[in-house]
GUDOVO-314218 format. One record per residue: z, x, y of N, C-alpha, C in turn. Coordinates in steps of 0.001 Angstrom, whole numbers, padded with zeros to 6 digits, always signed. Last residue first. Layout:
BEGIN
ZXYZXYZXY;...
//
This chain:
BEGIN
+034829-135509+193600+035413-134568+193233+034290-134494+191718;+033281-136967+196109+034327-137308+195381+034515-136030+194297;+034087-136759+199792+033346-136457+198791+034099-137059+197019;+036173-138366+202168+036467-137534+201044+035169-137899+200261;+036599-140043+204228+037168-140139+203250+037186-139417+201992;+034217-138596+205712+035633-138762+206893+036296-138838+205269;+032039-139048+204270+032299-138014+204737+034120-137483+205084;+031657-141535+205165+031543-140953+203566+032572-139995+203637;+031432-141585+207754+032640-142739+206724+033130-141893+205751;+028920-140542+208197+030486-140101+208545+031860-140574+208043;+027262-142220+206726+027694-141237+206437+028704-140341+207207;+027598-144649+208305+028093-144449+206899+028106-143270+206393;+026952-143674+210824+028093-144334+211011+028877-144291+209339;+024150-143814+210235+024454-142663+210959+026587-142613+210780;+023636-146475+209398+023568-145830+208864+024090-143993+209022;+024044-147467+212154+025001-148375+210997+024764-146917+209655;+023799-146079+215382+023126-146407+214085+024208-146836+213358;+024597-146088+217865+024105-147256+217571+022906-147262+215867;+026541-143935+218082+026975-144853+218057+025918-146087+218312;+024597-141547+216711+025782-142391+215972+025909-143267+216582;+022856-141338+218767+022504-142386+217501+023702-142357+216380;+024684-140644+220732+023565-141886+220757+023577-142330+219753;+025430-138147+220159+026266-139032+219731+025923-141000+220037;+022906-136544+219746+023712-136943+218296+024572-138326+218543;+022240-136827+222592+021468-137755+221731+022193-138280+220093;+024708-135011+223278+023951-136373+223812+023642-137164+222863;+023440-132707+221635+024528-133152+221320+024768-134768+222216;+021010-132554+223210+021206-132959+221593+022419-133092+221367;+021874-131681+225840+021141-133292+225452+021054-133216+223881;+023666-129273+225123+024043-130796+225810+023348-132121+225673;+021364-127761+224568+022552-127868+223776+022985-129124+224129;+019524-127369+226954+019368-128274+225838+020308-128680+224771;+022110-127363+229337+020421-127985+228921+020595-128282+228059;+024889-125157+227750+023941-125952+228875+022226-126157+228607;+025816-124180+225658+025098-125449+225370+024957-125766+226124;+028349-122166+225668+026401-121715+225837+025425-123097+225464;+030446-123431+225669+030085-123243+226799+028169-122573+226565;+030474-126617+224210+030022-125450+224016+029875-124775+225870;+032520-129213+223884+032212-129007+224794+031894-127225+224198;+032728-131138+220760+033490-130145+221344+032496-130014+222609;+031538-133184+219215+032373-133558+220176+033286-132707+220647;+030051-131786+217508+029437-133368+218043+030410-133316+218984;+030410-129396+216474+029805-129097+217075+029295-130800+217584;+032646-130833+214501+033103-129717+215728+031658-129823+217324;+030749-132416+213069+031930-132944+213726+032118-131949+214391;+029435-130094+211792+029169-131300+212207+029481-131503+213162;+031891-128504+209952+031189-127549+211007+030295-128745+212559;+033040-130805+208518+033758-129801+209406+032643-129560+210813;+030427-130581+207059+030742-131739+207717+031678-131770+208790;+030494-127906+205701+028267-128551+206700+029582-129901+207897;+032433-128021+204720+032306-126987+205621+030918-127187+206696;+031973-130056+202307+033152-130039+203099+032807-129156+204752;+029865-128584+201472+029215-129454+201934+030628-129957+202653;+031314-126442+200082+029960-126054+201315+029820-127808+201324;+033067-127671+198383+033373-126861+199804+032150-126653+200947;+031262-128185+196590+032042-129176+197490+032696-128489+198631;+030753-125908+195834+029646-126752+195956+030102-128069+196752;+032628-124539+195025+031839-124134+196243+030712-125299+196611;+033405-125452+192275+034081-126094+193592+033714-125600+194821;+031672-124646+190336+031603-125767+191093+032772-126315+191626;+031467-121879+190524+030413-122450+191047+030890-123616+191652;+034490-121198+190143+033814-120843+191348+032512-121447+191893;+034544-122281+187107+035248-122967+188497+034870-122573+190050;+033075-121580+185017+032616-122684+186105+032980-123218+187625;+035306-120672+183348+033654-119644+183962+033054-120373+184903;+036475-122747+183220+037297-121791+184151+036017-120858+184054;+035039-124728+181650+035764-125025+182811+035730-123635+183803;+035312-122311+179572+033596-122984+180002+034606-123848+181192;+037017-122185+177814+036921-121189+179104+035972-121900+179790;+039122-123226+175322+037895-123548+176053+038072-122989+177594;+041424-124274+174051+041067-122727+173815+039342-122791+174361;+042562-126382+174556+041274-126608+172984+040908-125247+173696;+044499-126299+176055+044861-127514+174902+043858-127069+174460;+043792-124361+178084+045437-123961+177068+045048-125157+175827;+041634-125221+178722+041676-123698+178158+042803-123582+176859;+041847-127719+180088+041066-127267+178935+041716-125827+178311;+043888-126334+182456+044415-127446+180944+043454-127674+180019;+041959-124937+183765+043299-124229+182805+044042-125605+181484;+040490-127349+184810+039584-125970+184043+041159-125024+182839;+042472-128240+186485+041652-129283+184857+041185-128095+184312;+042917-127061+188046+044185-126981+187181+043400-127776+186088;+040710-126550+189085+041530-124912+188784+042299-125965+187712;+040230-129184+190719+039366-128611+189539+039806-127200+189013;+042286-129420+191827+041866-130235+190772+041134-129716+189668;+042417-127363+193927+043515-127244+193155+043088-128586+191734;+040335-127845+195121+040025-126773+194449+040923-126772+193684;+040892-130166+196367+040098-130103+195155+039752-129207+194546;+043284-129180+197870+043459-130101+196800+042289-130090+196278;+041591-127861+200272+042211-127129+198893+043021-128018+197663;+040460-130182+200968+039699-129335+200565+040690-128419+199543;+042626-131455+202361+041957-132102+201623+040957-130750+200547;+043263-129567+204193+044554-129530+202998+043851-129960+201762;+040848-129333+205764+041575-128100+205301+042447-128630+204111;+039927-131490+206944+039292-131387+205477+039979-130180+204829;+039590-133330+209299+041191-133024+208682+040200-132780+206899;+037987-133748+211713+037844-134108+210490+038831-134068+209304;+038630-130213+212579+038188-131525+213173+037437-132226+211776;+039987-127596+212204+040754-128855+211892+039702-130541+212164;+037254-125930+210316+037986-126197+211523+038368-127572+211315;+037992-124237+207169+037633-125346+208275+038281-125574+209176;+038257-121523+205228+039280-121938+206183+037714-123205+206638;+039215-120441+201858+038064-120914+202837+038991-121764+204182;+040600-118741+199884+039308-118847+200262+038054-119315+200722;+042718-119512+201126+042903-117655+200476+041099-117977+200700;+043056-122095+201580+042827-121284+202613+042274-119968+202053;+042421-123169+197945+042977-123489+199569+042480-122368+200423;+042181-120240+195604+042291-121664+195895+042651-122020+197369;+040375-118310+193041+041546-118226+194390+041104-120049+195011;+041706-116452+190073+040959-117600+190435+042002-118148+192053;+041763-113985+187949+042532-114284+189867+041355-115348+190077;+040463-112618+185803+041415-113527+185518+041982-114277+187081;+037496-111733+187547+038651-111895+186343+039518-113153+186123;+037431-113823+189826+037371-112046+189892+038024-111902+188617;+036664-116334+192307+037054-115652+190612+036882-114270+190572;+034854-117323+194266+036519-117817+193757+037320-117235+193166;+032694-114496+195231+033302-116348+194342+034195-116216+194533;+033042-115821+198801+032163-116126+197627+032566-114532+196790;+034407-117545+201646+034792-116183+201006+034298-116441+199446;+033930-118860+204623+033884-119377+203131+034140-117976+202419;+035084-120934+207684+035242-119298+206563+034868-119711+205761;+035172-121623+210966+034316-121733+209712+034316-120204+208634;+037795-121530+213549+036495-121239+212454+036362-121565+211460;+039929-121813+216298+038748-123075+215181+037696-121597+215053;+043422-121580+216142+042030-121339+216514+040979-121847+215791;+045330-123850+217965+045506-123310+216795+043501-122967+216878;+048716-123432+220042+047420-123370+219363+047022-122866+218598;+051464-125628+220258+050972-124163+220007+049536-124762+220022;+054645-127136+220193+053629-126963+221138+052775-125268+220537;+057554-129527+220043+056221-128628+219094+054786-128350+220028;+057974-131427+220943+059217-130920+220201+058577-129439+219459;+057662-132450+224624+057196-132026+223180+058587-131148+222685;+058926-135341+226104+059163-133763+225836+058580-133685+224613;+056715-137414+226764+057434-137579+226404+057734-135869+226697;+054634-140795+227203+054651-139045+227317+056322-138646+227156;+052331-142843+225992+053493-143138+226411+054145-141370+226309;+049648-144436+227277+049566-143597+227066+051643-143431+227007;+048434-146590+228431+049102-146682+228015+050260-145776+227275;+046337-145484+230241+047206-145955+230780+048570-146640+230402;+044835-143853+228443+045691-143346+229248+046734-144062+229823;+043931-145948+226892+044538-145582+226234+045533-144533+226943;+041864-147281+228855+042816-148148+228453+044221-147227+228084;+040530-144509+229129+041099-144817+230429+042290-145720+230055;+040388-142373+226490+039895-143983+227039+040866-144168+228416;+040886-138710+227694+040930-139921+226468+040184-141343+227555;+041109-136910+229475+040095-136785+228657+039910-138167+227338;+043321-137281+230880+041691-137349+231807+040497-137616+230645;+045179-137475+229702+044879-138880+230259+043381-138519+230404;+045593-134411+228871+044938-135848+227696+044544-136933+228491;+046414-133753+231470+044974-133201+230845+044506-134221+229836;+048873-134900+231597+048056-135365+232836+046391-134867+232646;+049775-133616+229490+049793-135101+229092+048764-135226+230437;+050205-131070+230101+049604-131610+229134+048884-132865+229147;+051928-130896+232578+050083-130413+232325+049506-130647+231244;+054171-131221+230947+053269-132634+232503+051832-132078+232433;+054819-129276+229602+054300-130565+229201+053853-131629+229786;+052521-126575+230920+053998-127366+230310+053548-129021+230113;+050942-123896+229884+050612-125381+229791+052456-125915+230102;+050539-121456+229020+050340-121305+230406+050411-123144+230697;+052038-121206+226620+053007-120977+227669+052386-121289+228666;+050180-121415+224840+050909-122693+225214+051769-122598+226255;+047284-119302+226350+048581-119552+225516+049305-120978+225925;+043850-118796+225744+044812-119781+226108+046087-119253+225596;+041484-118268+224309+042254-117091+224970+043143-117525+225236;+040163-120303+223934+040573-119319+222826+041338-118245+222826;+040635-123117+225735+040351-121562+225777+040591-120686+224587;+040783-125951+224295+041172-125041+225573+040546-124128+225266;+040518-129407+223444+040238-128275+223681+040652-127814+224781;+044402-130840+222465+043216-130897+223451+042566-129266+223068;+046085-133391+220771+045469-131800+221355+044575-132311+222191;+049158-135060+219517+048323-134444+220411+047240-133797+220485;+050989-136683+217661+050357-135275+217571+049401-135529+218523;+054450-138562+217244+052856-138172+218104+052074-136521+217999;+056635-140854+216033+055893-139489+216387+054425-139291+216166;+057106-143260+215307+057921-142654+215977+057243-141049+216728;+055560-143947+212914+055362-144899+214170+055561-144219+215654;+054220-140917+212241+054597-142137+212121+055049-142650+213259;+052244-138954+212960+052763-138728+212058+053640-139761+211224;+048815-138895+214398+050429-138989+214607+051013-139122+213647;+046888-138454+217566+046861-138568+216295+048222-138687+216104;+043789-138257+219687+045202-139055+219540+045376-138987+218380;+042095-135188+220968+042266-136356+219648+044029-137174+219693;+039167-134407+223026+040674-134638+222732+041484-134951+221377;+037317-131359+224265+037680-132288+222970+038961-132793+223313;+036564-131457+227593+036288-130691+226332+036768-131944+225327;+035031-132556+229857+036361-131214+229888+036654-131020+229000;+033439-134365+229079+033319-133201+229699+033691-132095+229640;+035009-134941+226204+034618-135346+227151+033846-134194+227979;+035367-137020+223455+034541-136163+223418+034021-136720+225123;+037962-138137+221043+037219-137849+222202+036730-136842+222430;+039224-140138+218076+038410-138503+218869+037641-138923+219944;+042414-141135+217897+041277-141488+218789+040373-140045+218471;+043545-143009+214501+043163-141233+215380+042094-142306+216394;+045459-146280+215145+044312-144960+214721+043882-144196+215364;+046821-147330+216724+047224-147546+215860+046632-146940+214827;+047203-145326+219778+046586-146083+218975+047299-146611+217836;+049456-143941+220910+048643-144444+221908+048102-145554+221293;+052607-143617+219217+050916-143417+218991+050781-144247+219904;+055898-142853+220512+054891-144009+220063+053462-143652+220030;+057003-140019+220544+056483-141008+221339+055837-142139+220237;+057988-137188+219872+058736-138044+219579+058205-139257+220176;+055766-134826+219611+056432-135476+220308+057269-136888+219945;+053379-131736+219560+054517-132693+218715+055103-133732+219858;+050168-130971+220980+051806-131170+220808+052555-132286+220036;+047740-128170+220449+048843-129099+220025+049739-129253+220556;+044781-126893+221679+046428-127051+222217+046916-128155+221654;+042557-125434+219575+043458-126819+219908+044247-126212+220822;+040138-123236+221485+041150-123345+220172+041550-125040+220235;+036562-121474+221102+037847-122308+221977+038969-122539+220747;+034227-120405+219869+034605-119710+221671+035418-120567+221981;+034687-120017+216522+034461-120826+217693+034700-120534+218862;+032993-117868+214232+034787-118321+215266+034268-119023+216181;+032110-118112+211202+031811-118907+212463+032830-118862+212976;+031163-116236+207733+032059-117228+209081+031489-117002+210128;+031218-115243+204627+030431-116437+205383+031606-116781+206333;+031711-112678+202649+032124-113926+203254+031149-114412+204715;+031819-111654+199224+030937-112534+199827+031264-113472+201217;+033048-109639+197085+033124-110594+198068+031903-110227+198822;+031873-106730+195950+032011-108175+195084+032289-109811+196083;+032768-105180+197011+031701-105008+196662+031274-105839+196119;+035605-105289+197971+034386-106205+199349+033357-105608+198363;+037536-106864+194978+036868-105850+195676+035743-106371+196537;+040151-109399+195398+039048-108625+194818+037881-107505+195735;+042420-108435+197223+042493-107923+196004+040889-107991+195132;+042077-110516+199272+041718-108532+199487+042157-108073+198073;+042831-112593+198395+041263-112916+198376+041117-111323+198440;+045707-112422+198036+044909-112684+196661+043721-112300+197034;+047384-111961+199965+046929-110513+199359+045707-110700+197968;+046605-113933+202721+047254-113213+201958+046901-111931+201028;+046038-114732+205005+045957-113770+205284+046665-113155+204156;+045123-117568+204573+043972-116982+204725+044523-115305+204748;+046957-118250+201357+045930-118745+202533+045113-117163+203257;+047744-118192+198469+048178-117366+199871+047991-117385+200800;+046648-118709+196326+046901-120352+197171+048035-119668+198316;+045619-117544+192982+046044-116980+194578+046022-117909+195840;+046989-117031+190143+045939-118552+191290+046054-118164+192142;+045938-115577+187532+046521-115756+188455+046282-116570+189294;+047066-115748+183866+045966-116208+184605+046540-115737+186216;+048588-114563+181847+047292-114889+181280+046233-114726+182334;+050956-112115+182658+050640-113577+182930+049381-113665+182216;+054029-110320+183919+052818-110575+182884+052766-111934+182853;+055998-109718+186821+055925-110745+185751+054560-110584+185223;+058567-107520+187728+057130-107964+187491+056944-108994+186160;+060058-106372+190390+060178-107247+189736+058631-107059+189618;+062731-104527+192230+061147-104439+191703+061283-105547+191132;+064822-104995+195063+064611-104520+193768+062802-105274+193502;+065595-106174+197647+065379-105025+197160+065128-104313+196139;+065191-109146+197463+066614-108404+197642+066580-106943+197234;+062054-108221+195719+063246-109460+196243+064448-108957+196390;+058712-107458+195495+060312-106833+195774+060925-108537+196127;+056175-107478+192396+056903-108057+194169+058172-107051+194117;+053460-108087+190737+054819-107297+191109+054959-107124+192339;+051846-108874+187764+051991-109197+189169+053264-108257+189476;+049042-108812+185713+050230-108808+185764+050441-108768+187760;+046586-109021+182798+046990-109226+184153+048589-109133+184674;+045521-108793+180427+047049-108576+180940+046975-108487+182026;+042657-108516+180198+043202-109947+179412+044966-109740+179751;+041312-107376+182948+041738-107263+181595+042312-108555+181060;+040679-107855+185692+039787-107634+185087+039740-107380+183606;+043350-107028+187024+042374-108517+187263+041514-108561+186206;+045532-105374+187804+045143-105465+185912+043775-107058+185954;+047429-106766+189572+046981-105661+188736+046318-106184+187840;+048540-107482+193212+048424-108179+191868+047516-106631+191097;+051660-107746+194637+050229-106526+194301+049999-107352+193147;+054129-108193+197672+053263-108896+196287+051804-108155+195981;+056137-107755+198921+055215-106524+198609+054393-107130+197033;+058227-110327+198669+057629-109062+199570+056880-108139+198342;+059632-113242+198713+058955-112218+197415+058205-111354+198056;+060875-115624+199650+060994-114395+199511+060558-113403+199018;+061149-118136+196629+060617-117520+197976+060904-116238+198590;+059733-118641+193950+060676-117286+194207+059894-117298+195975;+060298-121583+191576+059343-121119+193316+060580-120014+193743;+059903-122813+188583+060429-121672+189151+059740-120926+190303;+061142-126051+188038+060404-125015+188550+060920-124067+188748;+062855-128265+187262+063512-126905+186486+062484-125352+187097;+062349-130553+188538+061858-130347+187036+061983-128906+186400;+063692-130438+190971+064131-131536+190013+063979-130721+188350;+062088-128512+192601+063551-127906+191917+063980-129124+190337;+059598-129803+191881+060311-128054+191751+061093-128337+191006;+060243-131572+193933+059917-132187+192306+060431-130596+191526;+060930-130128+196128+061938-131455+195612+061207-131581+194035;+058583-129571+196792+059925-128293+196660+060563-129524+195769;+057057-131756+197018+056153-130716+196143+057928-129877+195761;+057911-133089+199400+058135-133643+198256+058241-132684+196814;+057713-130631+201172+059046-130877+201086+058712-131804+199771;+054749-130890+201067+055303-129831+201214+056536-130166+200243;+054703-133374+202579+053803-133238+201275+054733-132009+200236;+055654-132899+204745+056404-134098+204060+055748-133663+202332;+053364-131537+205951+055588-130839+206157+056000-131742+204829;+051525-133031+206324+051499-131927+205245+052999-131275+204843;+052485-136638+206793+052329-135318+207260+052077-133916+206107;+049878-138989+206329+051453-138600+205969+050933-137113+206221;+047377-141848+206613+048210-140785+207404+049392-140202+206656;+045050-142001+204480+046375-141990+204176+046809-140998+205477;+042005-143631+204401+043042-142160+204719+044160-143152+204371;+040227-145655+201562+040650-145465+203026+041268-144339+203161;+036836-147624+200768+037762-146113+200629+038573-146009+202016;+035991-149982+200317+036891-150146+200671+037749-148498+200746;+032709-148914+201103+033141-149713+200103+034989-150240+199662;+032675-147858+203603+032114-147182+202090+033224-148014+200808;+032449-149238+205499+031058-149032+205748+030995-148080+204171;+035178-150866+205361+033637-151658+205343+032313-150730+204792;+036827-148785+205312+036569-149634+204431+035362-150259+204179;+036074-147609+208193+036163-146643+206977+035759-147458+205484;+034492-147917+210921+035510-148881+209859+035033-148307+208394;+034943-146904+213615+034281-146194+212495+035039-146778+211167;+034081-148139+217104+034863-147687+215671+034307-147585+214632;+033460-146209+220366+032988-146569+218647+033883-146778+217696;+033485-146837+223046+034446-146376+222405+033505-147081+221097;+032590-145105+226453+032248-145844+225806+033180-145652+224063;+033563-143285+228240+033386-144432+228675+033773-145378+227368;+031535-141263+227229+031206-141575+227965+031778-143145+228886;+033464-141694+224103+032263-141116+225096+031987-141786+225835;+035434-141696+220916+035333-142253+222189+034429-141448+223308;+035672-143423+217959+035071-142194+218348+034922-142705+220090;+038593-144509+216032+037374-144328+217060+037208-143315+217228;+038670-145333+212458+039052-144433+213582+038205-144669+214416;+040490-147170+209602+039184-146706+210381+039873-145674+211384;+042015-147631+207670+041069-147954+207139+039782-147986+208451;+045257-146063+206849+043979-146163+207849+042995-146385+207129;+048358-146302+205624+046823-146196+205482+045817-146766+206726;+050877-143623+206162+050190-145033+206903+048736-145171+206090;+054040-143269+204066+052559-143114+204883+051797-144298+205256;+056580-144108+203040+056111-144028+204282+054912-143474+205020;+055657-145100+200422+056776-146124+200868+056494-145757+202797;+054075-143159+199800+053382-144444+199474+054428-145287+200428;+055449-140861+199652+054075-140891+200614+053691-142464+200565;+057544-141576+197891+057772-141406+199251+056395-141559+200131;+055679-140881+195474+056576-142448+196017+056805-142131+197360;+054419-138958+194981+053632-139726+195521+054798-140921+195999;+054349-136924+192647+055209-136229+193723+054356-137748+194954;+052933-137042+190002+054602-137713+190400+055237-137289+191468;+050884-136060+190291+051504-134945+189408+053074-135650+190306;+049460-138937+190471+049534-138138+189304+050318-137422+188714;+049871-139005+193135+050545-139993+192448+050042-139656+191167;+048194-136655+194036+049753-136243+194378+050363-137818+193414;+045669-137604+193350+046162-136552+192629+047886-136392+192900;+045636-139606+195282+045204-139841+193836+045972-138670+192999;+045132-138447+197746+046608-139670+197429+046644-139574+195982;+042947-136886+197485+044536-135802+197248+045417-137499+197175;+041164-138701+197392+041304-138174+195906+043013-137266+195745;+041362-140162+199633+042031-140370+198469+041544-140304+197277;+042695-137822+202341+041464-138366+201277+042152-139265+200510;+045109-137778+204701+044910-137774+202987+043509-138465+202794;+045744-135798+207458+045133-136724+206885+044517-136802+205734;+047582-134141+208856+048211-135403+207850+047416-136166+207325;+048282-130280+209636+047337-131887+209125+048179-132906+208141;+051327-128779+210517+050056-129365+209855+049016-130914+209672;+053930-126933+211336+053515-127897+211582+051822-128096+210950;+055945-125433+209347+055159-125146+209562+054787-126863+209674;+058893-125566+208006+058788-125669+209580+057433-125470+210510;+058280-124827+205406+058859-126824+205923+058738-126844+207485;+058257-122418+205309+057324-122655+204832+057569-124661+205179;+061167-121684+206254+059696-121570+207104+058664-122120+206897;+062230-122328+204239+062509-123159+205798+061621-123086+206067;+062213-120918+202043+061531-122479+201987+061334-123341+203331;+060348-118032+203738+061567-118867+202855+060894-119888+203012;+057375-116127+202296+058432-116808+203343+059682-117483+202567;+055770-115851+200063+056259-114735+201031+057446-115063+202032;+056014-116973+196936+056250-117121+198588+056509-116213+199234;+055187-117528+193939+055448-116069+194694+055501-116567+196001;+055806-119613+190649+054951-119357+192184+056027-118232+193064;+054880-119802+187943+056057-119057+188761+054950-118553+189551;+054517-121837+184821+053946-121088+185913+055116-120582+186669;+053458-122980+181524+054520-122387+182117+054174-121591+183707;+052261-126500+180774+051944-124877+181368+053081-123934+182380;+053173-128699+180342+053299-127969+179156+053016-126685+179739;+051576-130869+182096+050782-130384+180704+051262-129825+180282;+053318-130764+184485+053411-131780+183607+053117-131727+182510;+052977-127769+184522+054074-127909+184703+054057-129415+183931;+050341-128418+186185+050548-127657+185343+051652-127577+184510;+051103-130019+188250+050754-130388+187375+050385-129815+186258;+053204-127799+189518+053576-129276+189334+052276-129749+188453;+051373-125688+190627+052621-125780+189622+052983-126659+188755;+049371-127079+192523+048958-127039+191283+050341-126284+190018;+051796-128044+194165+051104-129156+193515+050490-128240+192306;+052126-125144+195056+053264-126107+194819+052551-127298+193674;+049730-124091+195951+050680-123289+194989+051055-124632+194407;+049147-126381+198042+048260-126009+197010+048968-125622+196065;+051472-126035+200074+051178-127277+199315+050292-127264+198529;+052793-122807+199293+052342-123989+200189+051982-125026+199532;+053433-120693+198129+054595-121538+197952+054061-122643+198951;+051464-118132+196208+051682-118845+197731+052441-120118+197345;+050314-117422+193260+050575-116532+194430+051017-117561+195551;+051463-118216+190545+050599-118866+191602+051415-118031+192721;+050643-117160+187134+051419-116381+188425+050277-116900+189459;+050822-118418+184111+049959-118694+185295+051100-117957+186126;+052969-117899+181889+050992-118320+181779+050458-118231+182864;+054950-115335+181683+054601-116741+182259+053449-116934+182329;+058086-112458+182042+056149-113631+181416+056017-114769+181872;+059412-110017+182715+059257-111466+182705+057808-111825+182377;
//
């Protein structure tokens, strides 16, 4: 089998950059390790930049997000008591989020697929990529027990963090940069009414909270815990009686609790994995860089790697021009590292450090002082919160 592009991973990166590849005329065949269930039953971030609203109403996978996502045009920041809002519109010129879930993003991305004749092979075990460094690159999996290999021009590896694209180029050649954090989230799903009508972040003693949610009807949760933590040692009254303590007192008391439908944790580090590129294997989303969820820049972030991969290949194929794709590692690290300075920010403003007694504590103090009485301190988190621009 043949095909111009072999996109390693069936997640919402793979998927979208298929799909617009796929609009230009570019023949591709994405590789999933999982089925389509699994890959829909994975719970995730919902918060859209709007360069990814921009790009998903491009590659025509956007009506549904538009008919049921929420736009947010701010968020609080909540301390000591005390509650900041962070009016997204005002302070950068009308830029706003888009609440809609990544599950939904996902499921649109399979749906255009199948519509437009795609070819997504879920299931695909013992994926090896070959030949990186020649002009035949090639790929080869098992499915239902048999071999399979497809020849390709290009590869995209959008496997996330534990797949086989980023260990395929050689550690004499990688480059990685990380930070594990000494705590995790405790998430929960829930069928409840949002506390707010926007994300709360809190920042308490007892560690990080965040009110967040998926639509009217459903609620995302967390709280900091232990890195060591399991969801098992939590039930759901110990949940909710831990968020009251740590959110706005107003917002506890309104607070509406429920049976979770969804309960895990999820661990916080800082990854960057240098370059992108290895030959022909240009790597995208998680495969080569993870952020911690605070700030919601993970999905956002691999949509611009997926912008700038799929503009660099649609030069190539329409006017036989590489200069994009020799470029693509520089310059989408360049937005990632400053994605990853803002991530990294935000974690370290409103998480609870256990080695930040004294002085750790009064600068983090003071950070959140002069956010909440600077205007200027306030715009660049705006900036920030809505997305760099591409």
């Amino acid at each position: 089998m043949r095909t111009q592009v072999v996109i390693v991973g069936g997640g919402p990166a793979g998927l979208l950059l298929s799909q617009i590849l796929h609009l230009q005329g570019i023949d591709t065949v994405v590789l999933e390790r999982q089925s389509e269930e699994y890959v829909l039953g994975r719970i995730r971030a919902g918060v859209l930049e709007q360069g990814l609203v921009d790009l998903l109403r491009a590659a025509n996978v956007g009506d549904r997000m538009d008919r049921e996502g929420q736009i947010h045009e701010g968020f609080e920041v909540s301390w000591e008591g005390r509650r900041q809002h962070i009016n997204l519109a005002e302070l950068t010129g009308g830029k706003t989020v888009m609440v809609y879930g990544q599950t939904e993003i996902t499921h649109d991305l399979y749906d255009a697929r199948r519509a437009m004749g795609g070819t997504v092979v879920n299931k695909a075990e013992d994926v090896t990529l070959h030949e990186l460094t020649s002009h035949k690159p090639y790929v080869t999996y098992r499915k239902d027990g048999k071999s399979h290999r497809i020849d390709c021009d290009f590869i995209a590896g959008c496997d996330g963090f534990h797949g086989v694209s980023r260990q395929s180029i050689p550690k004499s050649v990688r480059q990685e940069y990380e930070r594990v954090y000494p705590f995790g989230w405790l998430g929960i799903l829930s069928k409840t009414s949002p506390v707010s009508s926007e994300l709360i972040y809190s920042q308490h003693e007892r560690g990080f909270a965040l009110c967040s949610m998926r639509n009217p009807k459903l609620s995302r949760y967390y709280i900091q815990c232990s890195s060591s933590d399991s969801p098992e040692n939590w039930s759901d009254e110990a949940f909710w009686e831990e968020l009251k303590r740590r959110i706005p007192e107003d917002a506890a008391q309104k607070l509406e609790v429920g049976p979770s439908i969804e309960k895990s944790i999820a661990p916080l580090r800082s990854f960057v994995s240098e370059p992108l590129s290895y030959g022909r294997l240009f790597l995208a989303g998680d495969a080569a860089h993870i952020v911690p969820p605070t700030g919601a820049k993970g999905l956002n972030l691999a949509a611009s790697d997926v912008h700038y991969l799929s503009t660099a290949l649609i030069e190539f194929y329409k006017n036989s021009d590489d200069a994009l794709l020799s470029a693509y590692s520089e310059t989408a690290l360049k937005r990632i590292w400053k994605a990853m300075r803002f991530s990294w920010w935000m974690t370290t403003l409103l998480h609870k450090f256990p080695e930040n007694k004294g002085f750790g504590d009064r600068i983090q103090q003071t950070e959140l002082e002069y956010l909440f009485s600077s205007r200027a301190a306030q715009t660049a988190l705006a900036e920030n919160y809505v997305g760099l621009p591409y």
